[in-house]
N, C-alpha and C positions, 0 to 999 in steps of 0.2 A: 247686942245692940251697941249701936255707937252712936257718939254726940258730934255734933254738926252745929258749924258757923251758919248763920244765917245773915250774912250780911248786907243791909239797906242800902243802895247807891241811888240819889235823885230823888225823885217824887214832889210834889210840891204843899207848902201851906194853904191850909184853909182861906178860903176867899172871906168868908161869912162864919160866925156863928153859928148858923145852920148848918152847911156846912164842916163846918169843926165837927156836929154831934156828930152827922150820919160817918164821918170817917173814923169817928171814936168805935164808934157800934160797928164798926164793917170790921175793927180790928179785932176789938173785944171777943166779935164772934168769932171769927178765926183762930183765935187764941183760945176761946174754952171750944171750940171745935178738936183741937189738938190736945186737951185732955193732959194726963201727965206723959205725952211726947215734951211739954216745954222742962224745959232742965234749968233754965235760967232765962225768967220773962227780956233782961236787957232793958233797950228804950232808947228812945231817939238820944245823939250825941251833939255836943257844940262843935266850933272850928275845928282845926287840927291842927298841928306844926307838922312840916316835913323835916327831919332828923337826918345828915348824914352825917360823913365823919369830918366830914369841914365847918357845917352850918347847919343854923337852925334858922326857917324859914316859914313864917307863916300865912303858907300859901295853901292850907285845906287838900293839900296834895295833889294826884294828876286825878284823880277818882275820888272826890269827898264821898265818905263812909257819912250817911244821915243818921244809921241807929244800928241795931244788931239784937238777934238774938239766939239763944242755943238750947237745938232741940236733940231728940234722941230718937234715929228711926234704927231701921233692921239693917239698911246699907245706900249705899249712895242715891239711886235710884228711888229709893221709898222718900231717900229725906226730899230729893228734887219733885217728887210728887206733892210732898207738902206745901213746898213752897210755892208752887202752881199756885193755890189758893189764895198767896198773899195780897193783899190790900193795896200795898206801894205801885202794883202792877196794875192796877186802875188808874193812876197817877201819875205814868209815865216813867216811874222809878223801875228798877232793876231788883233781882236776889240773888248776891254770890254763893254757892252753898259750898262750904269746903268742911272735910273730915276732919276732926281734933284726933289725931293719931296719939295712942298710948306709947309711953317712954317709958 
């Protein structure tokens, strides 16, 4: 098995209160859906700075990261299946899934 970025790009805030729950619960379930595939629940992030070697600029970068989390499937494929089921994709948001390759 290997462990896998799951990173959140987009989606939007709750309009409502109402709202807020059913996206709480649409996560929640996905998430004990996945069972101990999650290796590291994560959770939504604030701004960002973009860092180079000149400046530091707080501009959220060209792709703002919303949240992230790291699961563990069998291989690339399986974890992109996972991530089908995510939440943020009812929202307009994106899932990058990238391999945390061993060193």
């Amino acid at each position: 098995m290997a462990n896998f970025i799951f990173a959140y790009h987009g989606g939007k805030m709750p309009e409502s209160p109402e709202e807020g729950q059913r996206v709480m619960a649409a996560w929640n379930a996905w998430y004990e859906g996945m069972g101990d595939k999650v290796t590291y629940p994560g959770g939504p992030v604030g701004k960002s700075n973009t860092v180079t070697n000149k400046d530091i600029v707080a501009n959220g970068g060209s792709n703002p990261l919303s949240g992230f989390t790291v699961v563990s499937a069998a291989d690339q494929a399986a974890a992109n299946k996972i991530a089908q089921g995510c939440p943020i994709l009812n929202d307009g948001g994106t899932v990058e899934v990238v391999e945390i390759l061993e060193m």
